[in-house]
Every structure is written in structure tokens, then in C-alpha cells.
C-alpha positions, 0 to 999 in steps of 0.5 A, spaced: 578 292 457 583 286 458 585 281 453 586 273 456 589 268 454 587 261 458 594 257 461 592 250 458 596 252 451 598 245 449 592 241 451 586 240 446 578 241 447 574 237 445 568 242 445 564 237 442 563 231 446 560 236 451 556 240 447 552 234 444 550 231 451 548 238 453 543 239 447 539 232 448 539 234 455 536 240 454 531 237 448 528 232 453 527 237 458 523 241 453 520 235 451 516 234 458 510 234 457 507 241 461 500 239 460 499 234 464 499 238 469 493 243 467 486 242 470 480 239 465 477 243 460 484 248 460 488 249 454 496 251 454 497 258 450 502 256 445 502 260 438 498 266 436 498 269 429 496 275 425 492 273 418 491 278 413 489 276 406 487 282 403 492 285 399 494 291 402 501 296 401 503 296 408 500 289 410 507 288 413 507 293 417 500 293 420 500 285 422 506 287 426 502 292 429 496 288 431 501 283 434 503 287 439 496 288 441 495 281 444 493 282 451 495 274 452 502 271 450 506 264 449 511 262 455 517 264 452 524 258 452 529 259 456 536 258 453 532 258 446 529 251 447 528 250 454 520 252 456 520 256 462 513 253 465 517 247 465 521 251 471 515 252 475 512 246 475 518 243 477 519 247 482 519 244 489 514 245 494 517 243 501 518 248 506 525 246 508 530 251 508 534 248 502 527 247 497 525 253 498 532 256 496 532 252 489 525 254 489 526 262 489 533 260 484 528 256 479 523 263 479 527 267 477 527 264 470 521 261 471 514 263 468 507 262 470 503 258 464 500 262 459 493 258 460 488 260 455 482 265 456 478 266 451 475 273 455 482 275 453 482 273 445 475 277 445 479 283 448 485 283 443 480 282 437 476 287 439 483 292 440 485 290 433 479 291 431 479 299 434 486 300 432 485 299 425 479 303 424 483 309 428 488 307 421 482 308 416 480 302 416 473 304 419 469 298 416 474 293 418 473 286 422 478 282 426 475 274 427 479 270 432 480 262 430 482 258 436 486 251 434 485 247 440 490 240 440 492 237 446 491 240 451 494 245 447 491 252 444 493 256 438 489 262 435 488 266 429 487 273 429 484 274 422 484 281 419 479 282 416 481 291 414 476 292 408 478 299 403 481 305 406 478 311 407 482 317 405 482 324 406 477 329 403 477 335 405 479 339 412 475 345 415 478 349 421 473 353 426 473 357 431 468 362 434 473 367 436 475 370 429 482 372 431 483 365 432 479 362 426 483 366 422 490 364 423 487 357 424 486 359 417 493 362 416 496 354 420 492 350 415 496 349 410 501 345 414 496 340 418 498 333 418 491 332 414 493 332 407 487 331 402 487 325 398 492 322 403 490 315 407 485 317 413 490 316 420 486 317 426 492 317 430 495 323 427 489 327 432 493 328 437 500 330 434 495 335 430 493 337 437 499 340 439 501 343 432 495 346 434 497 349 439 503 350 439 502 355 433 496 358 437 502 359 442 507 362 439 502 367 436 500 370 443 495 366 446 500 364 452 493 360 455 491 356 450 490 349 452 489 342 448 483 342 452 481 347 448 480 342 442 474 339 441 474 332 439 475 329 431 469 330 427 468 326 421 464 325 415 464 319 411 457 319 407 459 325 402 464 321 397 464 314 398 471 312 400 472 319 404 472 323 409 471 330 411 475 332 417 473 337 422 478 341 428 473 345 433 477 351 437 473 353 443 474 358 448 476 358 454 471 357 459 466 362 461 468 367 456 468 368 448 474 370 446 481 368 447 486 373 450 492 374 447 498 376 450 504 381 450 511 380 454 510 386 460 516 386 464 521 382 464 525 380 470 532 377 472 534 374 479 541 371 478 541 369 486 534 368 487 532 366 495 524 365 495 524 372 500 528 376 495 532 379 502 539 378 498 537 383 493 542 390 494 540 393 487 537 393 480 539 394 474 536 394 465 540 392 460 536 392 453 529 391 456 532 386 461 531 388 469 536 384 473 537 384 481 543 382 484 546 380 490 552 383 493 555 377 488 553 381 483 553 379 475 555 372 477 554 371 469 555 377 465 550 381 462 552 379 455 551 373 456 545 372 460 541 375 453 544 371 449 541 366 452 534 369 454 529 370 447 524 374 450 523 382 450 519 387 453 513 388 448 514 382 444 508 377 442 509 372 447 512 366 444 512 360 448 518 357 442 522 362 445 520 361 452 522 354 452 528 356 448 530 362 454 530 356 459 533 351 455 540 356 454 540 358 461 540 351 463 545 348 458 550 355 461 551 350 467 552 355 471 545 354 475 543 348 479 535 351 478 531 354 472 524 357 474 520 362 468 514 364 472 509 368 468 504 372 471 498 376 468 499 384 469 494 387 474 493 393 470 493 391 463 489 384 461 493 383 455 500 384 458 503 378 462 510 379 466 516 374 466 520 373 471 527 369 471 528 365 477 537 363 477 540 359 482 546 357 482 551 352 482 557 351 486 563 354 482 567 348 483 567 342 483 572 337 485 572 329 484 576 324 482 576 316 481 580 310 482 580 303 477 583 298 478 584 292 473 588 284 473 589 280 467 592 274 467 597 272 463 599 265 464 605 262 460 607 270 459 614 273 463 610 277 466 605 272 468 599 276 472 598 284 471 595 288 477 593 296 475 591 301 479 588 308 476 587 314 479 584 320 476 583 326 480 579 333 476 577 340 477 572 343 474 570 350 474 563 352 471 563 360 470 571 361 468 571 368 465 565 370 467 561 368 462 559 362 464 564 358 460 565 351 462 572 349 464 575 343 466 582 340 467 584 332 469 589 328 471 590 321 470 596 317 473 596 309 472 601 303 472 601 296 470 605 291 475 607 283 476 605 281 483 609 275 482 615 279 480 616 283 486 623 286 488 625 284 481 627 289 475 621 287 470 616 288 477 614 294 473 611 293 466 607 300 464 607 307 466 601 311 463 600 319 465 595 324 462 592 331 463 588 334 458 584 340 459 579 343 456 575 350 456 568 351 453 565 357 450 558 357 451 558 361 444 560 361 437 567 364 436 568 363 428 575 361 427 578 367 422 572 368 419 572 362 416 564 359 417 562 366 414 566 365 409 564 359 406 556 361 408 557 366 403 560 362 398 554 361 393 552 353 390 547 354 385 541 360 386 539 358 393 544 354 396 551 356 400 558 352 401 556 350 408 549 351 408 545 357 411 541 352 416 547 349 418 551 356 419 544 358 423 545 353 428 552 353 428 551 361 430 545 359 435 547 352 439 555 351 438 559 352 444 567 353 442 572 349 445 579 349 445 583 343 449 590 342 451 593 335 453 599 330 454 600 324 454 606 320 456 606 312 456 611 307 457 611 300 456 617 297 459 622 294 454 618 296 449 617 302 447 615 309 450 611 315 447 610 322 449 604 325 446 603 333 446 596 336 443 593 343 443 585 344 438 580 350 438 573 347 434 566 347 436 561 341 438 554 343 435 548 338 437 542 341 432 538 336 436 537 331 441 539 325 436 544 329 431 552 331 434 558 335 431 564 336 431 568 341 427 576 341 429 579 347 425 587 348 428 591 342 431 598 341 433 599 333 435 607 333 436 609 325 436 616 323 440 617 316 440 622 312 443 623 304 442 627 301 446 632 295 444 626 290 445 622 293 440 628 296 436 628 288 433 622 289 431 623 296 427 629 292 424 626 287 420 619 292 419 621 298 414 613 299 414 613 300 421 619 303 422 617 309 417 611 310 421 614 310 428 618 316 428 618 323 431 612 327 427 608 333 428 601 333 425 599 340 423 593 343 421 591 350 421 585 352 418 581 345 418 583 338 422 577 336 422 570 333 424 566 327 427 558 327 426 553 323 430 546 321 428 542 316 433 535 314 430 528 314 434 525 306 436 522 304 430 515 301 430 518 294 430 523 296 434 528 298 430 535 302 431 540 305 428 547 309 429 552 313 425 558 316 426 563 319 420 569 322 422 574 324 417 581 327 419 586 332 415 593 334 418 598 337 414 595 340 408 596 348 410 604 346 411 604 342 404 601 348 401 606 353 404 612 347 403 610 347 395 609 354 395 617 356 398 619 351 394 616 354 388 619 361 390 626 358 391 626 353 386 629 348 391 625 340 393 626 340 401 621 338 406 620 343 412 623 339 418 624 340 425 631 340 428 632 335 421 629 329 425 622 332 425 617 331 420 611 334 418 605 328 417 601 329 411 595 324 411 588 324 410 583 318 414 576 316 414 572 312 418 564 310 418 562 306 423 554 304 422 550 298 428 543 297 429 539 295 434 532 290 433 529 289 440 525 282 440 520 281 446 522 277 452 528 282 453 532 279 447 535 284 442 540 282 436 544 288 434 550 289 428 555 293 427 560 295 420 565 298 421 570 301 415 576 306 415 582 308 411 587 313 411 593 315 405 599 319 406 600 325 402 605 330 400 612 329 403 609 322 407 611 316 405 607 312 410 601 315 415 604 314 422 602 308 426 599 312 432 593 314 426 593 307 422 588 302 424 588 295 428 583 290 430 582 284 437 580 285 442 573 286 447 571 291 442 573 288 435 575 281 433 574 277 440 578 272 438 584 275 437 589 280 441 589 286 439 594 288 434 594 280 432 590 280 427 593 281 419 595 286 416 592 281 410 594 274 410 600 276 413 601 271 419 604 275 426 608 269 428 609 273 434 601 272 435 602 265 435 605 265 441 600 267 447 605 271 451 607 276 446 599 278 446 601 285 450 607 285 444 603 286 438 603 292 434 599 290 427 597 295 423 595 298 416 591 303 412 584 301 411 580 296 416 573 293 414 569 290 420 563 287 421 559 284 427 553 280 429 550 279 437 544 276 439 543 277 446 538 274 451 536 274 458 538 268 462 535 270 469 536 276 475 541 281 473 545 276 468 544 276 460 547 272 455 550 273 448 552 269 442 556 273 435 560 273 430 565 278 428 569 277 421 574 283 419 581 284 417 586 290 416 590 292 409 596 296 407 595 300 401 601 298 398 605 293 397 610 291 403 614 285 401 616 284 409 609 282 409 608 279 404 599 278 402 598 284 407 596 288 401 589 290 399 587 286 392 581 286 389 583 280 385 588 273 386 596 273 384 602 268 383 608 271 383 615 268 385 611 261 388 607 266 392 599 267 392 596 274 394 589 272 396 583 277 393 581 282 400 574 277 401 579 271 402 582 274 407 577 276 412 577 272 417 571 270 421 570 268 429 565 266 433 563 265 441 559 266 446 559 271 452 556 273 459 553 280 462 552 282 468 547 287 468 546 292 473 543 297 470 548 303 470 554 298 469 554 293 465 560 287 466 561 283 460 565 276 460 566 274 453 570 267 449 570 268 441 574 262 438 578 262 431 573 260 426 577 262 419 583 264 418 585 271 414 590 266 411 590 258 408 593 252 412 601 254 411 602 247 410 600 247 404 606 247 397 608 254 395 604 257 390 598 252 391 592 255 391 588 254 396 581 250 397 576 255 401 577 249 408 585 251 408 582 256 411 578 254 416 580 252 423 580 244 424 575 243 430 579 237 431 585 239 433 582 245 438 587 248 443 586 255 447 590 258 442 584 258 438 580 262 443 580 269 446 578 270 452 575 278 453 573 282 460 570 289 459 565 295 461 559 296 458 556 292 450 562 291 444 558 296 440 
């Protein structure tokens, strides 16, 4: 993602006397009168509604629902005002080859008129009407009102739902004994409950939980079919239901079979004609067939993947387990479980493990290339190109770990500078490695240990389910990487990191990640350019220099959570991340001190320190899907970070900062704050690559609303408000502090945190091609983190100094963005 700032930056705009013209332009155009068109006794659909006027608890909800039911919907605007029929109708008709390409242009944003069809109003009444009697309602009525003006027709879908039927009593039944008493054993935990309000709908999801306990417990043949329809009967108490769930037997017999696991075998090379196979061999009941390559993974392994056991009950939870942990080892491309009944015994059923397997290697590698345009900058336009080769191994030890290694090597330059000695202008090298243990591999015995610590009668430290699936699903991982960046007569840093933890995915919308051991060492070297700037910044000058960020028996861990789409299309995301270094170190520093009765702090060759800080991040968005492709999505954002120990301030590489395409779109990154401070640097455009604004806690918040415009090409308009802080006070960037009240000291206001946030809006353009998403982005300067500094020292300033005058708008005010994919 690249930050641009336009060339014209003396130049006014005068963004009004543009915008005016084009909002009555697009007011007439939806005034045109689309009617006139339409044929006699044919109306324009333009509203439909739900009316409910019974009071009901979930009345909210349920009229939402019923208005997803409409089989017929109003023409929706296009740009928020302009009626989209209105394109169709305008369309030109000629067959000359110019009319023809405007009018496939105008189709693309176009819509065909919704004309009215009452056949459809009675359909969408009639769906309602059934959907509330699958919701309990079983006496409810839906009547539709059709309001016809000029030409134009709004409906009225009155909901009539009555009283809601609750449930009474719940019967499970079978003819085949065996069956009927283990439905009796799965009943307490059916999704009827007595007394609760009657949901048809729940019918199917019963269904399956029917099923598949009825599967776990042997019947390996059971089917959904097997289930007869939902019987009720609502003529025994008035206001009840009683509930009945049949379960027949298959066709042509009376019993159902259960089944026991027979032979279970493994072919790690499988070929549809098996001629590959020289030998055989059983391992805890397992029989596995090999090829000439032998155990490509090693047996260990493959039964910690595979669930199911010779003479076992056959459970179809642990069949759909063997073939998920087969497939998450990566080794094999192709993961087949076939089932076969015995020949000889009815009740046995044989399984056999088809493996084929994956490349062991796989090489690949990509290029990116970027510009970004800096005029009035020494370096006025930034040519970069990227290339990242890697390898990857899937079976590294034998047991079918992971392995992955890449390289990346990229560079800034100025075209325009060829031959020149500031033609270079950023060098950045990295190689990280990574391998991943499919299992879990309890760092010092640590996760056992806190599962044994007790926390009441029933609870442990950690958690007995939470240790379960660590022992289960976690894979162990231990990464290596550098780091070398170079920013010519800036700075440069070389970054050295070694990690071993865990990534553990309880489920599809849940993600842990747990760093126990981690050294980070930190060598900076700040060239004369940036020396200037460390001179006069003590805060940032404590915070750049060589660190080594230690932690020996926890660094870490990043939690992920994702919410399902909710009835009203409602989504959420959450991610923590809270990260410790240095405190194992401290303890044995104080520990040593202590003993030898000195105050040092352990350093390396004298010039090293080892950081102790502590930092948190909670970053919380939400999505609401809107019909017609419109989605209105938010983010908050919050962090902070303190030193510890024998650190004075947290190193500048973990503080936090905000600008740029992903944060506040109307500044640079690192140009905003800290507080009310104001970067002078900031104010002049061609520094926007120069700006190494930081601090200790950040509070950030986010509105988009985005909407189709036509074809691939979306819409968005935002707002972003937010800032940095310090902790403490830092008199060399006065107002950069943290303040829950206001102060005057020494001619000098200090603004409360709320006064300081600044504020940003603008409006941006995507290109959606499915897989990649081009975004285009200008926010403009709307508030200011502090007030008009024109005003007298020590005077407090009203709420407009803090506001941008629209008046006198230059390009200073907006930031122009590029970027991949959404801002969050």
C-alpha cells in the first residue's frame, strides 16, 4: 500500500462549487418521471413494508424476516439518489455501433422496472404466512394492502400472527427396540424443549442430531430418510403442542444393523490396481500396505491421525475426524475412507484408508512491483520491485511436518534520479523460516502444569477443554527469520528472530496463537539525517537503540474469533493480542541482584539492553450486508504498551502509530499525533516517507459504507477518527500525553484525549475482481488533534479551531491512498 500526496500543493480547491452542481444534477435526473413510460393500468412498484401490530418479544426480528420473503422488490438507486430504471428507459435504441456501446455501458447500472404483479403480492403473502406457522404461529395470517398513486404502487404486508403455540411434550419412537431405547437415552438433549415456543424449523437441525447419534453409536447405515415427518398435536391443551419424531427401518427389513469396525487397512501409495504394493505390515491393529517408498509418513503419526480401531462400535464422529487429520498433515493430495460390509459377518463393516500423496516439494515464487508518486519530494517518483522465491517441504522429518523457507529481496529507486547517488532509496531483505509440527509438543511441560493447577472445585488454570484440544488439534511451531531494512540517509536496521509455540484452530471460526520462547535482537543504525532528529527527540532516542526482547517461558498469544452471518446480516470479528518480553530476565536480574547485593541491569557487551515491556491490542470490526450489494462495515481499534523493570520507555519498533491506506487515510503514516502534538515535519508533503511518529497507546475507530456502482467497480465513502499517546509526559512533545482532563501550565493548554482525536473523511473507489481487490482511496483532513495555532498562548480554544476551514482547502488537506484488498 502507498501513501500519495498530489503536486498542486499551494493551490486551493474549492470542492464546493463542484459538488453543488453535481448534486442538482443528479436530483433532476431522479426526478424524471419514469411512469410515463409504462402501458395503462400498470403501476411502478416503489415501497413495500411489513406491519406488525400485535405486540410480540421478537417483533423486530420476525418483520425482518418476513421481509426477505418478497418475491417482488422496488428499483434500487444507483449513487444513493439516481433511480436505476431511469437508465433503462434512457437507453438508446439505434443499432449504429456508437448507440449500441452506450447502451451496453448504461445496462450495466441499469434495472429493468419493477412493475407491479399482484400474483406476485399473493405468493409473498402466502410465504409469510407459512413461514410464520413453521415459527409457531399455526393460526397467523398475512394480508396484503396495495396503495396505488400515480401510476405508482406501495404494498403493505399486514401480519396478523395470533398467539404462539409452545411446546408440550416430546414422544420418540421406533419399532426396532434397540433404536427406540437409545432415542430414549438422546432425548434429553433434542432441541425441543417442553414449554419452550414451538420452532418448526428446528425439524431438520433435530434431524441430523438424530442421526448422527444414532451413527456414533454403530448404525453406520442409518439415513435422514429414516425419519418420518413431524407429527403434532395441538388439540390436547390449548395453546400446546405435543411433538412426535418416528424412526423407521430400512426398507425391506425390521431392524436396523449395527455395525462393528472389522479390518482396518492403510494404503499410503495407493494405485487403483494395487500392483505397487511389495509388503504388509500391522501396528495396533492397523494393517498398512506399502510400496517400495515405504512408511512415507511414519507410523506414529499416521495413528495419531486415524481414530478408528479394529472391533471398535463404528462412530462416524471419528471417521469424519480420521479423514480430517489425514487431510490437515498435507502430505496427501487425495483422502478416500471407503466402507465395505463383511462377507462373512453381517455386523462387521471394513475400512480402507486410501493415501495419495503430494509432491514432497514444491518450489514458487512471486514478483510485485509498486510506484508511488512524490511530487515536490527530492525523490519525486519511487519505482519498487519485490521478488520472493520459496520452498516448501511437506514431510521434513518424516512425520509428516510441514517446512517452509522464503526469501524476499526488494528495492526502492527514482527513475528520475538515474546515475545520481540518491537514485537508490530503500533496500529491504528478509528470509524467515518456519517448521511445522503436526502435534503437540508442551514447551517444558508448562500447559500440563497449569491444567493441574486447580481454580475452584471443577475448574483448572488453563482449563481442561482448552488443554484437551491443545493435546488434540495443536501443531507446534518454531520460526526463524531476519530482517534487514535500509532507507537511504535515514536509517537502517538488522532484525534477528527465533520463536517456538503453537497454532490451535478449536474450529472453523476460532484461532490460537501461543509463543512461549522468543528472542527478538534489534541492531539500529541511524544515519546523520535521522541523527538530527534523535537530537532533539530524547523519547525516541531511548527507544532506538540496540535491544534484545527475550522471553523464555511465555512471549505471547494472538486470539482470533469470526461470527457466523446473522439473521440480519450481521458480522463480527475479533482479534487480541497481548505480548510480554523481558520478564524471566528481570526476575533473574533482581534475583542476582539480590544475592550480590548490587542494582545493575544485565547488558550485552554494555551497549545492549534487554527490553522489558508489556503491549495489548484489541481490534473489533463489523460487517451489515445491505440488499443490492451494499455493505456498511466498522472497525475499533485500541492498544497499549508499558515499560517495565529496568526500561525506560518501550522500543520504537513495538510502539504503536497510525496513517496511512489501512488507518487514518488522510495522513501519512507516522504523521499523525502523538496527541496534540503537531510534526512540522508532516506539514511539508515531501517528508511523507520521513515520519517516525509513535507512542504508547492508540485509539482508533472506523466507518465505511460501500456500494456497487457498476460491473467490477464499487464505491466507498468513511470516516476514520483516532489518535496516538504517550504515557508520560515528554516535555519535547508538549500535548503528546494521555490526559483525561484539561491544564494550563506555563502558557500552555494540555487538551483531555477527546479533544485530540482527530477526524478524516473522504470517499474512495475499488475494483473488484473477485480474488483481488484494487482500492483507490482520498480522505481529506476534517479535524485537527489540535486547535488553529494561531490562536494566543494559554487561550482555550472553542471546538471550530479545531476544525479544517473548507474555505481555504489545499492538497495538503487530503491523503491519497492505493492499496490490496478492503482497510479492514
Amino acid at each position: 500500500m502507498v501513501f500519495l500526496d498530489s503536486a498542486m500543493h499551494n493551490k486551493s480547491i474549492w470542492p464546493v462549487k463542484y459538488i453543488i452542481p453535481v448534486i442538482l444534477l443528479g436530483l433532476a435526473l431522479s426526478s424524471c418521471n419514469t411512469t410515463k413510460k409504462l402501458p395503462p393500468d400498470t403501476y411502478l412498484l416503489t415501497k413495500n413494508q411489513v406491519v406488525i401490530k400485535e405486540k410480540l418479544d421478537n417483533k423486530s426480528d420476525l418483520a425482518y424476516k418476513l421481509s426477505t420473503l418478497y418475491r417482488q422488490e422496488p428499483n434500487s438507486n444507483w449513487l444513493f439518489f439516481i433511480p436505476r430504471e431511469w437508465f433503462y428507459r434512457s437507453a438508446p435504441q439505434g443499432q449504429d455501433s456508437s448507440a449500441v456501446n452506450q447502451a451496453q455501458s448504461q445496462k450495466r447500472i441499469a434495472e429493468p422496472p419493477s412493475i407491479y404483479s399482484d400474483s406476485l403480492t399473493m405468493l409473498t403473502a402466502k410465504d409469510m404466512q407459512a413461514y410464520l406457522n413453521y415459527k409457531g404461529y399455526l393460526r397467523a395470517k398475512v394480508i396484503p394492502q396495495r396503495d396505488p398513486h400515480h401510476k405508482k404502487m406501495h404494498v403493505s404486508y399486514y401480519a396478523l400472527p395470533g398467539k404462539r403455540f409452545v411446546m408440550d411434550t416430546l414422544t420418540f419412537h421406533s419399532s426396532d427396540p434397540a433404536v427406540d431405547s437409545l432415542l430414549q437415552v438422546a432425548k434429553p438433549a433434542s432441541l425441543y424443549k417442553p414449554n419452550a415456543p414451538l420452532d418448526l424449523s428446528l425439524f431438520e437441525q433435530e434431524k441430523q442430531r438424530i442421526t448422527d447419534y444414532l451413527r456414533n453409536n454403530g448404525y453406520a447405515e442409518f439415513y435422514q430418510t429414516q425419519i418420518g415427518d413431524l407429527e403434532l398435536d395441538t388439540f390436547q391443551v390449548s395453546g400446546h403442542a405435543n411433538v412426535y419424531f418416528t424412526v423407521y427401518p430400512p426398507f425391506g427389513d425390521s431392524l436396523n444393523q449395527q455395525f462393528f469396525i472389522g479390518d482396518v487397512n492403510v494404503y499410503q501409495d495407493y494405485s487403483v490396481d494395487r500392483s505397487n504394493i511389495v509388503s504388509d505390515t500391522t501396528i495396533a491393529g492397523l494393517r498398512f500396505f506399502l510400496s517400495e517408498r515405504g512408511f512415507i509418513v511414519d507410523a506414529a503419526s499416521l495413528r495419531r491421525a486415524i481414530s478408528l480401531r479394529p472391533g471398535e462400535l463404528y462412530n462416524q464422529s471419528n471417521f469424519n475426524k480420521t479423514n480430517d487429520l489425514l487431510s490437515e498433515l498435507g502430505i496427501f493430495r487425495f483422502v478416500r475412507i471407503k466402507s465395505t460390509p463383511d462377507p462373512l459377518e453381517k455386523n462387521t463393516i471394513n475400512l480402507t484408508i486410501q493415501l495419495t500423496p503430494n509432491y514432497l516439494l514444491e518450489f514458487n515464487a512471486s514478483l510485485e512491483v509498486n510506484y508511488a508518486n512524490r511530487t515536490n519530494s527530492p525523490t519525486p517518483n519511487l519505482f519498487g520491485l519485490s521478488l520472493s522465491p520459496g520452498i516448501l517441504h511437506r514431510n521434513f522429518l518424516g512425520g509428516a511436518e510441514l517446512f517452509t523457507s522464503s526469501l524476499s529481496a526488494g528495492v526502492e529507486m527514482a527513475p528520475g534520479k538515474i546515475g545520481k547517488d540518491d537514485f537508490w532509496n530503500t533496500v529491504d531483505l528478509r528470509a524467515d523460516f518456519d517448521l511445522s509440527i503436526p502435534q503437540f509438543i508442551d514447551y517444558l511441560g508448562l500447559s500440563r502444569a497449569l491444567a493441574r493447577i486447580r481454580m475452584g472445585k471443577d475448574n483448572s488454570l488453563i482449563g481442561k477443554k482448552f488443554y484437551r484440544n491443545l493435546r488434540q488439534k495443536a501443531d507446534t511451531h518454531i520460526g526463524l527469520g531476519y530482517n534487514y531494512l535500509l532507507i537511504f540517509n535515514w536509517y537502517s536496521y538488522n532484525l534477528l528472530n527465533v520463536s517456538y509455540g503453537y497454532e490451535l484452530q478449536p474450529s472453523r471460526f476460532e484461532r490460537y496463537q501461543i509463543n512461549h520462547f522468543a528472542i527478538n535482537y534489534l541492531i539500529p543504525d541511524a544515519k546523520p539525517d535521522f541523527q538530527l532528529r534523535l537530537a532533539e527527540n530524547g523519547f525516541l532516542a531511548r527507544s532506538f537503540g540496540q535491544q534484545v526482547f527475550v522471553s523464555l517461558l511465555f512471549r505471547g498469544v494472538d486470539y482470533t474469533r469470526r461470527s457466523k452471518v446473522s439473521l440480519r446480516g450481521l458480522s463480527g470479528y475479533l482479534n487480541t493480542n497481548l505480548e510480554v518480553a523481558g520478564i524471566e530476565v528481570l526476575g533473574i536480574n533482581k534475583l542476582y541482584n539480590a544475592i550480590a547485593n548490587k542494582s545493575s541491569s544485565f547488558r550485552l557487551r554494555d551497549t545492549i539492553e534487554f527490553s522489558q515491556y508489556v503491549k495489548f491490542e484489541l481490534d473489533l470490526r463489523f460487517q451489515k450486508q445491505q440488499p443490492a450489494d451494499r455493505v456498511f462495515a466498522g472497525r475499533f481499534n485500541i492498544g497499549a504498551a508499558q515499560p517495565f523493570g529496568f526500561t525506560s520507555d518501550v522500543p520504537y519498533v513495538k510502539q504503536f502509530f497510525v496513517g496511512g491506506a489501512n488507518s487514518m487515510r488522510a495522513w501519512a503514516p507516522r504523521g499523525l499525533g502523538p496527541g496534540g502534538y503537531n510534526d512540522t515535519l508532516s506539514l511539508d508533503i515531501k517528508n511523507n516517507f520521513r515520519l517516525f511518529q509513535t507512542g504508547d497507546f492508540k485509539l482508533e475507530m472506523n466507518l465505511e459504507y460501500r456500494f456497487p456502482i457498476f460491473s467490477w467497480f464499487k464505491g466507498a465513502i468513511f470516516t476514520d477518527v483516532g489518535n496516538i499517546w504517550t504515557f508520560e509526559r515528554d516535555d519535547e512533545r508538549r500535548a503528546s500525553q494521555f490526559r483525561f482532563t484539561k491544564k494550563i501550565d506555563e502558557n500552555f493548554v494540555y487538551y483531555p484525549f477527546y479533544k485530540q482525536l482527530a477526524v478524516a473523511g473522504g470517499m474512495g473507489l475499488r475494483v473488484d475482481l473477485s480474488y483481488f481487490i484494487f482500492r483507490f482511496d482520498v480522505g481529506m483532513k476534517l479535524r485537527y488533534p489540535y486547535p488553529d495555532p494561531n490562536l494566543p498562548p494559554g487561550e482555550v480554544a472553542p471546538e471550530s479551531a479545531f476544525w479544517n476551514d473548507f474555505k481555504q482547502l489545499n492538497t495538503s488537506d487530503f491523503g491519497f491512498n492505493f492499496g490490496l484488498g478492503f482497510p479492514f
